[in-house]
SETORSE-425909 format. One record per residue: x, y, z of N, C-alpha, C in turn; residue in three letters. Coordinates in steps of 0.05 Angstrom, whole numbers, plus 5000, padded with zeros to 4 digits. Each point is the difference from the previous one (the first is absolute). Layout:
% residues N
XYZXYZXYZALA;...
//
This chain:
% residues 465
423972156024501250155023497949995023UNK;500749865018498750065026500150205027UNK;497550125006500650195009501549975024UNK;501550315012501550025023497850115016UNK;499349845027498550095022501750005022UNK;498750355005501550075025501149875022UNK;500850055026501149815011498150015037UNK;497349994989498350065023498949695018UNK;500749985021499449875006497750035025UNK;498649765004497650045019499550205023UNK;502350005017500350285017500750184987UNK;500950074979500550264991496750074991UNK;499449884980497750044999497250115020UNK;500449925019498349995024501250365018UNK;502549995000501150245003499350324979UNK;499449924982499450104974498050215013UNK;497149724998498250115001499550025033UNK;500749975021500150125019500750315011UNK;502150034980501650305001497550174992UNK;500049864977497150194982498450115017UNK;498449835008498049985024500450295015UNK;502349845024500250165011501250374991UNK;501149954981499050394988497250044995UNK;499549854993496750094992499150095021UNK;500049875019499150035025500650235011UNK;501950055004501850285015499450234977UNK;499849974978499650274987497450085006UNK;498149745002497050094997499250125040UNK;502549905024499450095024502350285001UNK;500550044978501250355001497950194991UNK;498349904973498150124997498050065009UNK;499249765019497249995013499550155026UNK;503249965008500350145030498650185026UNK;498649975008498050245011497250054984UNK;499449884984498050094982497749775015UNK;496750045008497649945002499449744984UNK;500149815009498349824974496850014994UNK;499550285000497049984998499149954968UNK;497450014999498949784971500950164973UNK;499750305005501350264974503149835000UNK;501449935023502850054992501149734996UNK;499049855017500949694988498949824968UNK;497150224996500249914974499850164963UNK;500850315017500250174983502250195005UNK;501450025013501950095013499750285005UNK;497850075011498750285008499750114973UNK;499649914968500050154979501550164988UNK;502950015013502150254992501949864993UNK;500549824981502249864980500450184987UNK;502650124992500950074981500749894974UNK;501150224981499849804967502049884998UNK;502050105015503349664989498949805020UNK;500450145034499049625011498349784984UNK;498050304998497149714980500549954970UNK;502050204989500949894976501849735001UNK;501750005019501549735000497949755011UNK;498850185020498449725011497549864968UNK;499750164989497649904979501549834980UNK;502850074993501549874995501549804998UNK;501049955035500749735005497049835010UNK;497650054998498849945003498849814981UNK;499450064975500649914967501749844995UNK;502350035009502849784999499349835008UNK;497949814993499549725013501349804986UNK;499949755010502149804985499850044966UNK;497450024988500450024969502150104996UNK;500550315009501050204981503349995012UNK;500449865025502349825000501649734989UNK;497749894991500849784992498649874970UNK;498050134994499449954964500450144985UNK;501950245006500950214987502249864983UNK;502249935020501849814985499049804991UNK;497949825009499149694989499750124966UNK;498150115005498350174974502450064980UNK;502350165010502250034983501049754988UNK;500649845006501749815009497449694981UNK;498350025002497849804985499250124976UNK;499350294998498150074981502450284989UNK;501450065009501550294992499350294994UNK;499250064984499150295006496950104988UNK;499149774997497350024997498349805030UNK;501349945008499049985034500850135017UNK;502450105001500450185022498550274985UNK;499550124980498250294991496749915013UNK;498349714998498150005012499749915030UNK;502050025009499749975031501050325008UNK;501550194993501750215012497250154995UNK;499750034971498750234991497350075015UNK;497649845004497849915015500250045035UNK;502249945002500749975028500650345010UNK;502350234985499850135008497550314986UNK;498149934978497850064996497850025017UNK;500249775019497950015016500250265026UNK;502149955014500550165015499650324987UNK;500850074980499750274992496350064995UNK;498849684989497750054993498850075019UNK;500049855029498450055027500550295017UNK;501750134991501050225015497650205006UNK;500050164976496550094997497449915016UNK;500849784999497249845013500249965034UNK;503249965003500250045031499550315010UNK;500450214989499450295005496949965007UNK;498749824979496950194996498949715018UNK;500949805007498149925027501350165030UNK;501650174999500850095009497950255016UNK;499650134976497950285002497949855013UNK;499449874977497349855007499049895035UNK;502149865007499449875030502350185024UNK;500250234986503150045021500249915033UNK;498449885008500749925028499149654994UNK;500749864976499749754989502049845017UNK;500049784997502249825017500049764974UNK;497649784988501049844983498850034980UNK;499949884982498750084964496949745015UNK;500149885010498149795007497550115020UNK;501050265014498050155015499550214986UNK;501250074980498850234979497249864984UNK;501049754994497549944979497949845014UNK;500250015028497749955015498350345004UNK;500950165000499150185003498450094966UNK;501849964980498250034981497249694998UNK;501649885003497649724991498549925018UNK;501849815017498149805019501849835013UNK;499449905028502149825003500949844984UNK;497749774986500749774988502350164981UNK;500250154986502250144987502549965009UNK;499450185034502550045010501749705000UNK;498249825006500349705013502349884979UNK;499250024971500149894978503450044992UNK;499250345003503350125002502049885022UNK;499249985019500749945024502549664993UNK;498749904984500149764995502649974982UNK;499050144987502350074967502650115022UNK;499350225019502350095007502149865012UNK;499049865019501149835022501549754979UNK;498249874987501349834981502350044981UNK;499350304995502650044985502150095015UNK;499850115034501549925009502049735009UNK;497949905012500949664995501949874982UNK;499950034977500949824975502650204993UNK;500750345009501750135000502549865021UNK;498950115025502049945023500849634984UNK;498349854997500649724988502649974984UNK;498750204980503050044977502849995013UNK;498750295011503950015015500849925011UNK;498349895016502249765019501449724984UNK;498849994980499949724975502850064993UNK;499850324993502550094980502850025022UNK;498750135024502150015023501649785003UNK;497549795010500949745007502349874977UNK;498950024979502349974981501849974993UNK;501350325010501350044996502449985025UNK;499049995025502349845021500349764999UNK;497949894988500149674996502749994971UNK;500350124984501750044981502250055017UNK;500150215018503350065006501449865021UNK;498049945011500549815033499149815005UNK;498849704979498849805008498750025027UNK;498450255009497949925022498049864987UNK;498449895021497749984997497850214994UNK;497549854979499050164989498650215013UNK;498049845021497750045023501050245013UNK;502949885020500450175020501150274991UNK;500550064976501950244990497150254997UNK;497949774983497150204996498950145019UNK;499849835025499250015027501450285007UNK;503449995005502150175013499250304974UNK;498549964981499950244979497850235011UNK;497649775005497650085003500150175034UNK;501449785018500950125030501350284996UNK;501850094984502350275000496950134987UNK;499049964984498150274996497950105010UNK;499149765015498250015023500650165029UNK;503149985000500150125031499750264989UNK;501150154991499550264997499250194992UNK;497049754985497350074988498250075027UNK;500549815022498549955016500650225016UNK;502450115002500050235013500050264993UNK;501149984986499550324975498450104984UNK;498349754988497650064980501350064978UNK;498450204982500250184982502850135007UNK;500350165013502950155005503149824998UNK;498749805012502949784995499549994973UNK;498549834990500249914973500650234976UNK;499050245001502150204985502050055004UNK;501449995021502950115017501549714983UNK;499349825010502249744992499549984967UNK;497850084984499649964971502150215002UNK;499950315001503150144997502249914998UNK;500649885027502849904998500049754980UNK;499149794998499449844986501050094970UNK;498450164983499250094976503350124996UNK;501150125020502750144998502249734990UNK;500049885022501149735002499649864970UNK;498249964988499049864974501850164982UNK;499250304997500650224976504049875008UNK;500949985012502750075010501449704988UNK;498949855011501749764994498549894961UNK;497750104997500050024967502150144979UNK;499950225025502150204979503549904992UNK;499849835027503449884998499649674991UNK;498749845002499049784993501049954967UNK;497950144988498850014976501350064977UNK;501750245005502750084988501649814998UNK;501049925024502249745005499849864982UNK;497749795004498449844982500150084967UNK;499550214999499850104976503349944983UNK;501850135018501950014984502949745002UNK;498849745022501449815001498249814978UNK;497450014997498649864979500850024974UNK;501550175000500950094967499350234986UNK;498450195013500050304994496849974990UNK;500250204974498050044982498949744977UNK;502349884988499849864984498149725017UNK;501149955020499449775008496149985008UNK;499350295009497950165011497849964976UNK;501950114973498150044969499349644989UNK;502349785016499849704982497549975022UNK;499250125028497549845017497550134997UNK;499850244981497850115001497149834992UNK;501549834978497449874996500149695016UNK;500749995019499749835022502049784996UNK;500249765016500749784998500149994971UNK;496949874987501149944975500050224978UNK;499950195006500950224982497150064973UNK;497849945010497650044980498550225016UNK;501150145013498450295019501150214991UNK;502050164991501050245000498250184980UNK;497449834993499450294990496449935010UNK;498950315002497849885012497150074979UNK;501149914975498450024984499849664984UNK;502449935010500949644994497149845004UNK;499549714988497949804996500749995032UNK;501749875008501149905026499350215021UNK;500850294995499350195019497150145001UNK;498649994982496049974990498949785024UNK;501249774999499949815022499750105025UNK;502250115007500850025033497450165013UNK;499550224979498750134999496849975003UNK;499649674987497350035001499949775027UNK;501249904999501449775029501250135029UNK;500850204993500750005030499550425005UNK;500150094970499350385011497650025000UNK;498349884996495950055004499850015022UNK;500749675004499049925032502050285021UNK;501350065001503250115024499250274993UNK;498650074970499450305004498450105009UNK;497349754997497250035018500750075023UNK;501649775007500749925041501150265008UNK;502350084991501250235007499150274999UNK;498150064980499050234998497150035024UNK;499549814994498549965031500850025025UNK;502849955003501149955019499550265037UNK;502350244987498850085021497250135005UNK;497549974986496750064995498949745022UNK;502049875000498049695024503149895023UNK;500850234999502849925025498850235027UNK;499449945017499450215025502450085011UNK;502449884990502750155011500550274986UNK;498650014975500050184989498550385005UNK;497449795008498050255004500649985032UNK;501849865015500950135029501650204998UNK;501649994980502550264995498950224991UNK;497049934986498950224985498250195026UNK;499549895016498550125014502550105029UNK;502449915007501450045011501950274992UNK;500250044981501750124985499250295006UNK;500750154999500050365002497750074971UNK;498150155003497849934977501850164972UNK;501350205008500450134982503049904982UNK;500049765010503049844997499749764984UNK;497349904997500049764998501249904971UNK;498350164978500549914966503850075001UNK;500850165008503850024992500649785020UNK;499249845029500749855010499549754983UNK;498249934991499649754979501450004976UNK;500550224980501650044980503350055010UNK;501350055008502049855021500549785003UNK;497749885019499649694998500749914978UNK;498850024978499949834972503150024995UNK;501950234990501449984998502549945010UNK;499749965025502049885019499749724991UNK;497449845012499749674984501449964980UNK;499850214977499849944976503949944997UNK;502150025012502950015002499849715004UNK;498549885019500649765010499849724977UNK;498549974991499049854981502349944980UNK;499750294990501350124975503449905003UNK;500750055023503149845008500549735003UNK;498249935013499449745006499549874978UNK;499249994969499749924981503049924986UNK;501150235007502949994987500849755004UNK;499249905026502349675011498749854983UNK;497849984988498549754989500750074970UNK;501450234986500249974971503349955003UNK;501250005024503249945003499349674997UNK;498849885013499349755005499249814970UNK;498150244981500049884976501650034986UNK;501550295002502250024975502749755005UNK;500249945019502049825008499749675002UNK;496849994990499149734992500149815026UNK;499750025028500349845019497049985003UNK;500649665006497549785002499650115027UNK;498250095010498850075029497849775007UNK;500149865016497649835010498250105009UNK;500450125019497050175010500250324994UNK;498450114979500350224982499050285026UNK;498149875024499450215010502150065009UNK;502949945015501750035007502250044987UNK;499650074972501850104982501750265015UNK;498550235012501950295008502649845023UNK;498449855019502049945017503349804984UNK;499149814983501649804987502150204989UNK;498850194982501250214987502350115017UNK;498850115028501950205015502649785012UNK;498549735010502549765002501849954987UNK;499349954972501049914977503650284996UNK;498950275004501950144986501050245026UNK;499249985023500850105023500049925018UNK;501850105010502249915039496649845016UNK;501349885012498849825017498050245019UNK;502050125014499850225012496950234988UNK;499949984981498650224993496549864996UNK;499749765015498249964997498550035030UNK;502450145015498450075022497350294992UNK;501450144996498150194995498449964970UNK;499949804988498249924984497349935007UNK;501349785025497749865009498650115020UNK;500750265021499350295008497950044978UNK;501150114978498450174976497649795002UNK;498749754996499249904989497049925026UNK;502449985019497949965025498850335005UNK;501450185004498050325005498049994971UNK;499949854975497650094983498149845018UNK;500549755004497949845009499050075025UNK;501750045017498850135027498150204997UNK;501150264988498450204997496449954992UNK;499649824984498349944984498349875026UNK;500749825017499149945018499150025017UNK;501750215009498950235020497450284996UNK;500450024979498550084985496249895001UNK;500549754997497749845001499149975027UNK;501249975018499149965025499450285011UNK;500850234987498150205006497650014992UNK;500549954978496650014982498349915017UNK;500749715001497949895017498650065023UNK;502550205015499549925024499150435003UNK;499650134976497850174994496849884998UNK;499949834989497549834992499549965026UNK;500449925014499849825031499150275012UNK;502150195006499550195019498950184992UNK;499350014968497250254999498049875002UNK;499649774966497249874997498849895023UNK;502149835013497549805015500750145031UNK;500150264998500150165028502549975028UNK;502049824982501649845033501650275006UNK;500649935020502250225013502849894983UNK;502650165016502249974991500949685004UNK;499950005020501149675011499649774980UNK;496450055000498349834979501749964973UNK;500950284992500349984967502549855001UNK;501550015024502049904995500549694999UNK;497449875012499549715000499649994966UNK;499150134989498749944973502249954983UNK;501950165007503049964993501249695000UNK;499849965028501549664998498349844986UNK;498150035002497849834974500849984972UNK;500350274995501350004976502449895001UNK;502349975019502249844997499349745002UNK;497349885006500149685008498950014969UNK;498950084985498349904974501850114985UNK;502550124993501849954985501949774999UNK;500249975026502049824996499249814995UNK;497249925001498949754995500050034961UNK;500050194982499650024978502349974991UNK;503550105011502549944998500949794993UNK;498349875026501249705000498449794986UNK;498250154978497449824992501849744979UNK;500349894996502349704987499250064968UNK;502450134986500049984974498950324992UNK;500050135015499750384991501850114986UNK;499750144981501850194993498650294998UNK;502750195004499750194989498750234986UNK;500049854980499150144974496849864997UNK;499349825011497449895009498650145013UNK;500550145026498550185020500550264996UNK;502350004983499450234980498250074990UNK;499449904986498049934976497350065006UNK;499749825026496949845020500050375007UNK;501450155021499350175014499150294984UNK;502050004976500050234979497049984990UNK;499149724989496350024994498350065023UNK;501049925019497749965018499350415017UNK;502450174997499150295002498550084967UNK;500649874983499250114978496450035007UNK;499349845014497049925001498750225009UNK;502050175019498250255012501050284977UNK;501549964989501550244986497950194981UNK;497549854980498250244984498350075022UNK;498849875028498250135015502250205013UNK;501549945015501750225010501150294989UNK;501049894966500750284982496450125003UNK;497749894988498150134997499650245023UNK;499949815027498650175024501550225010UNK;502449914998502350344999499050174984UNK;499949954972498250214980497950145009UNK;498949805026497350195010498850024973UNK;499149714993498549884985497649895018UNK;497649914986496949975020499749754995UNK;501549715003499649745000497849915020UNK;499049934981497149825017502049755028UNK;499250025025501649745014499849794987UNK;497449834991499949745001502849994973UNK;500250214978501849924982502950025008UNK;501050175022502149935018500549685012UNK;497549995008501249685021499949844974UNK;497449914990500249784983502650054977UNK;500850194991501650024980503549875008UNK;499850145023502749875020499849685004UNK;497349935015500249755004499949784977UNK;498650154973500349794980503350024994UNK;501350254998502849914995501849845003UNK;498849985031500949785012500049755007UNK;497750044987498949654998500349814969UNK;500450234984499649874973503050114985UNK;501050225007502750054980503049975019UNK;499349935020502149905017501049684996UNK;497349895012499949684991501549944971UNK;498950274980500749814967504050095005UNK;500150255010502750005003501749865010UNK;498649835017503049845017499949794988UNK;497349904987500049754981501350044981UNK;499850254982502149974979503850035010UNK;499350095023504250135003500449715015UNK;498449865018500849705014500949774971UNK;498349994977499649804987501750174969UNK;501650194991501750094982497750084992UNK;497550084987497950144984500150235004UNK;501450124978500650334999497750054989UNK;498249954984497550144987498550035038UNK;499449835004498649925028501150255025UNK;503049945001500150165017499750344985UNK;500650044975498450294999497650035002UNK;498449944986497449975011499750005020UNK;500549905029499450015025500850265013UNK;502850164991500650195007499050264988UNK;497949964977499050174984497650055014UNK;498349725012497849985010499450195032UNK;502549865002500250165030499450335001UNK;501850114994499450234990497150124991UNK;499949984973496949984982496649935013UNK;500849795018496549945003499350215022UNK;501750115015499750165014498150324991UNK;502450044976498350274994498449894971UNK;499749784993497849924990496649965017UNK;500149935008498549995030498450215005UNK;503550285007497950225003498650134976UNK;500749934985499550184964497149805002UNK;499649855002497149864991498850105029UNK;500549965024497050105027500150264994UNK;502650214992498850245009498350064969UNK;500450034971498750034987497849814995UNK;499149805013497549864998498850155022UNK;501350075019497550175032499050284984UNK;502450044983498950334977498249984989UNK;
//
């Protein structure tokens, strides 16, 4: 059975994401209206976020292509011992960091990035180091989504690949550039609404034209049906192949994301931990539904060619043409959000660390749109690749960062060198093993990453003892 694809053609498409756009736009010049772009408000939004705005915004913020689109792959390849190690890790982390956003909170309360906090504890070269990790993992983020974006109009509308990435990166830029921080929570709101809404009617649908329950219980253990239990030889596997490496990455995740510790320091102080636990569980709907299309997809035995695009095939395959308008809505607000997101980060980094005014940070912004798109369009990327690459590469700051929150007494030199060996030696073995299939290799690399760090500090500070 071959799938039924909607009936989108090149201008519709182009209309699509134009409309988009332009709401984004207009919601974020209703919000911004009359308000100062001075440096508190364009990149902290004067500090008075409340806990739903910044609960949705932390939210759709997290909704980056993964948890749109390997939620179902994961269902749909591996069954319910890949989708338990991508869901579970993913919304763990967020609940784990909550606490920790409060107490750099206390700690720096007039803080702006996690990269000028630990210049203040260490040393520049510190700050520098972080600096590096941050921006990078912005980079290879914004990269993703446009990969996954691009994708996925290239799936519904035979555009071209280039110009659709381009038109992605443009819509979140305009009203990053003008709103900052305040846009980018206001539109993650509506966004995150928009996602929750068309999941809730999507997914059901899906659910009960796929064949109900029965059909749901034949895909649990994936395609080929050796996953449904996650104690299985097969599901021990997935586990040591793909939940090490994704639990490292992710639990790290928001500990080395500065979109994170912008909300943390933006946020109302006494708001922040119920605003992040919120967060988690709002994410946590998305995934969790989104999986459903990929065990419809196995219980029903359809050969899918390209598995990352299993949720969309799925929603083609068994509903109205029609209903892939607000699919592909749903799909574009995770990725936008995530985007926008990043080009704040950065363009915090810009306008605290290296002192620029507002204007400045906002240059730092299109930068970041020129070095994504160049990573988008890198020939032969996937996915689940820069997945992979970006999830190690925060891991590297994650035991110096948990330590120094502790208001723990790390010697510097075991900060920098511990980071930079991470990065030089358990990154490298990681992409060598995930580029070339070596799952021993790539754990190990993702193990290393992590480990030499607070190995590092465990040998300078008890050898300086």
């Amino acid at each position: 059975m071959m799938p039924v694809h909607p009936p989108f053609s090149a201008i519709n498409g182009l209309l699509l994401i134009l409309v988009y756009g332009l709401c984004a736009f207009a919601l974020t010049w209703l919000s911004i209206k009359g308000r100062v772009a001075s440096k508190l408000e364009f990149l902290l939004a004067d500090r008075n976020l409340g806990v739903w705005p910044a609960a949705f915004s932390i939210a759709a913020t997290w909704i980056w292509a993964p948890a749109l689109f390997l939620a179902s792959e994961k269902a749909y390849t591996q069954g319910l011992a890949g989708v338990f190690w991508f869901i579970a890790p993913n919304v763990a982390c967020l609940l784990l960091f909550a606490p920790f956003a409060a107490r750099i909170r206390r700690l720096a309360p007039d803080g702006f990035t996690l990269s000028a906090y630990m210049y203040e504890r260490y040393s520049r070269r510190v700050q520098v180091i972080y600096q590096l990790q941050l921006v990078g993992l912005a980079v290879c983020s914004c990269g993703v989504q446009l990969l996954a974006g691009g994708a996925v109009i290239v799936f519904l509308t035979g555009l071209p690949f280039f110009p659709v990435t381009l038109l992605l990166m443009l819509i979140a830029l305009s009203y990053s550039l003008f709103g900052g921080l305040r846009a980018s929570v206001q539109t993650d709101h509506a966004q995150m609404i928009l996602i929750l809404v068309t999941a809730l009617i999507a997914v059901p649908w899906v659910f009960l034209k796929g064949g109900g329950l029965s059909v749901v219980n034949q895909g649990l253990g994936g395609f080929s049906g050796q996953f449904s239990s996650l104690l299985s030889p097969d599901s021990l596997g997935v586990a040591w192949s793909f939940g090490i490496p994704v639990t490292i990455g992710l639990l790290a995740g928001p500990f080395g994301d500065q979109s994170f510790y912008q909300r943390a320091f933006a946020i109302r102080e006494d708001r922040i931990k119920l605003a992040f636990v919120y967060g988690a569980l709002l994410f946590a709907l998305v995934p969790l539904s989104l999986s459903l299309l990929g065990f419809v997809a196995a219980g029903q035995q359809w050969l899918i060619n390209d598995t990352q695009m299993v949720n969309i095939e799925t929603v083609a395959r068994l509903l109205p043409g029609w209903m892939m308008i607000p699919v592909a809505l749903m799909l574009l607000s995770g990725l936008i959000s995530t985007i926008d997101s990043n080009l704040c980060a950065v363009a915090s980094i810009a306008g605290h660390d290296w002192g620029m005014n507002v204007n400045r940070s906002r240059l730092s912004m299109v930068l970041l749109c020129c070095a994504a798109l160049l990573v988008a369009n890198f020939p032969g990327i996937k996915i689940l690749y820069l997945f992979l690459l970006y999830g190690t590469l925060r891991a590297s700051t994650l035991l110096p960062t948990v330590i120094t929150l502790l208001r723990k007494n790390i010697p510097e030199p075991a900060v920098f060198f511990g980071i930079l060996c991470a990065i030089l030696v358990g990154l490298p073995l990681f992409v060598w093993g995930n580029f070339n299939g070596l799952v021993l290799w790539k754990v190990i690399g993702a193990l290393l990453t992590v480990g030499i760090s607070g190995l590092r500090y465990r040998w300078v500070y008890c050898g300086g003892r």
